[in-house]
C-alpha positions, 0 to 999 in steps of 0.5 A, a space after each residue: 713890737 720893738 723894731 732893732 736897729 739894723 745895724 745891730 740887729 745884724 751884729 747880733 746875728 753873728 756868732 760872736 758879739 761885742 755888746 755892752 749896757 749903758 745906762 743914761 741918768 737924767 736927774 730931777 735938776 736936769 743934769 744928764 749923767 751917762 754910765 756903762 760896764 764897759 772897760 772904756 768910754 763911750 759916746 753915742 746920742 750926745 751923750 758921755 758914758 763912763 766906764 770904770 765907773 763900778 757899775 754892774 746890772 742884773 739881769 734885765 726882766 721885762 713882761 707884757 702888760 702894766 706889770 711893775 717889774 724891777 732890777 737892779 744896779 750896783 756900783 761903787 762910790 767914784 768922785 767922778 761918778 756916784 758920790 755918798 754925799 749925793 747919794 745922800 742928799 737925795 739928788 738920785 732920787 726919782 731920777 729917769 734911767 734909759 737902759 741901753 744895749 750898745 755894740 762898743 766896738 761900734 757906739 752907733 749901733 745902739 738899742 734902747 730896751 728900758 726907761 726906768 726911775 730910780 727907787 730904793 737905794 741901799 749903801 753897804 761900805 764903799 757901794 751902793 745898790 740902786 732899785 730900777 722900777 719901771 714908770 707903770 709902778 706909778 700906776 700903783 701910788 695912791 691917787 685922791 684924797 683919804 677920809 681919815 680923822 688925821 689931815 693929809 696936807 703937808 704942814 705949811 703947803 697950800 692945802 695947809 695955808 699955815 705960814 711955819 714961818 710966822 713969828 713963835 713957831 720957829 728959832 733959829 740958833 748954834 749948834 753948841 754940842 754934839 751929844 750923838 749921831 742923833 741928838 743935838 744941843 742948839 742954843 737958840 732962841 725963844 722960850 718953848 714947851 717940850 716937844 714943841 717942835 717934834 715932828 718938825 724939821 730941822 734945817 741947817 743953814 750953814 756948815 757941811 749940812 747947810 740946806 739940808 732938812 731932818 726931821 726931828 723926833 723930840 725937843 727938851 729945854 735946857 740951860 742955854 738952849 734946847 736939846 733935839 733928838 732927829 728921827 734918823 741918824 746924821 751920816 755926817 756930823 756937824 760942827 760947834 757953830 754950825 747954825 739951824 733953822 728948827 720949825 714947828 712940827 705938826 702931828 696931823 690931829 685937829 686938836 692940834 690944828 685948832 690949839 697950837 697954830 689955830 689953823 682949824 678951818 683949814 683941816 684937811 682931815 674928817 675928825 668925825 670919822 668913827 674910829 675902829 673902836 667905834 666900827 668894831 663896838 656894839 649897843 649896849 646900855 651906856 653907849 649913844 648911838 643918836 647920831 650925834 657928833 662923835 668928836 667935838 
């Protein structure tokens, strides 16, 4: 049972009430971000709230239980408060959220009704629409190990144990065209095969972008360099000279495991695993069912 401050708990027994949310955001780099719908500033528990920060909440839902529920914020884009670039860059993401309920007349008087973690975030114009989960949703995030034929480490982690870094399996180069919101020119170096490096990252190391990764979807040689198709469109364009780190991707097969980085005995899938194809067949004349390895 959650016990309410006295104070406020008395305030709130009055017919009319002065009471507002703030919301406290504690970031994954441990900066400390204080926001509230209230028309002026606030400070309680050391920490800062600003006000004309355009943020509005729904109404809040809680349930007994480890049920996962969920709410909403949304705002507007502030230099001083949420900016699209940090929107962008991810630096909310995951971020922990303690939904308070304050008297503002008197900031002392506070409750703490939720600690969340930021989820989806949607943009929309000039605003932004931020998904509140409650920490049980982590109850529900898969947790293990899969038995599927593709790998499951993260290519160049130490599950993996492949250097990406290792000579032939990176370039490094120029932007020298921009050709759309999703195809670049790069004039970089090494001579490699077409879609060598799809599904692998493209970092920028210098330039407006500079430090951040997107994944690429496919690669084609060219006169002076090579041609790179992202994933996902860029939200900001970078500039001719800009310079890129491209590094090989890896599709998770063990095909590709032992051909293209020759890093087999660190599959971390079960190539032998029988397909649905194979679950879903049955015996006939020309079909082997010896048991036999089905992946070779």
């Amino acid at each position: 049972m959650r016990t309410l401050d006295a104070a406020l708990a008395a305030h709130l027994g009055q017919d009319a009430t002065t009471v507002c949310h703030c919301w406290r955001m504690t970031l994954k780099n441990g900066s400390v971000l204080g926001f509230t719908e209230h028309d002026r500033d606030l400070v309680f528990a050391g920490t800062p709230f600003q006000a004309a920060s355009g943020f509005l909440s729904s109404g809040f839902e809680s349930e007994e239980g480890l049920v996962a529920s969920t709410n909403e914020v949304v705002g507007g884009f502030s230099s001083e408060a949420i900016s699209q670039e940090a929107l962008a860059r991810g630096d909310y993401d995951g971020a922990k959220v303690e939904v308070f309920l304050v008297n503002w007349q008197a900031p002392e008087q506070h409750q703490l009704l939720q600690v969340l973690e930021v989820g989806e975030v949607s943009r929309e114009g000039g605003s932004f629409s931020a998904e509140l989960r409650s920490l049980t949703h982590r109850l529900s995030q898969p947790q293990g190990r899969s038995f599927t034929r593709r790998c499951d480490a993260v290519f160049g982690d130490a599950a993996c144990g492949f250097d990406p870094g290792s000579p032939g399996f990176f370039a490094t180069g120029a932007v020298y065209a921009v050709e759309s919101e999703t195809r670049l020119a790069i004039a970089a170096t090494g001579d490699f095969a077409e879609g060598f490096f799809a599904q692998g990252v493209a970092r920028f190391e210098s330039g407006d972008l500079a430090g951040r990764s997107f994944d690429i979807d496919a690669n084609t040689p060219i006169a002076g360099g090579m041609r790179v198709d992202l994933w996902l469109p860029l939200e900001h364009l970078p500039e001719v000279g800009d310079q890129v780190r491209l590094t090989a991707g890896c599709d998770k097969a063990f095909s590709t495991c032992r051909t293209k980085f020759g890093n087999h005995l660190n599959f971390r899938g079960f190539p032998h695993v029988p397909g649905a194809d194979f679950a879903y067949s049955y015996v006939n004349g020309e079909s082997a069912h010896d048991g036999s390895a089905l992946f070779k």
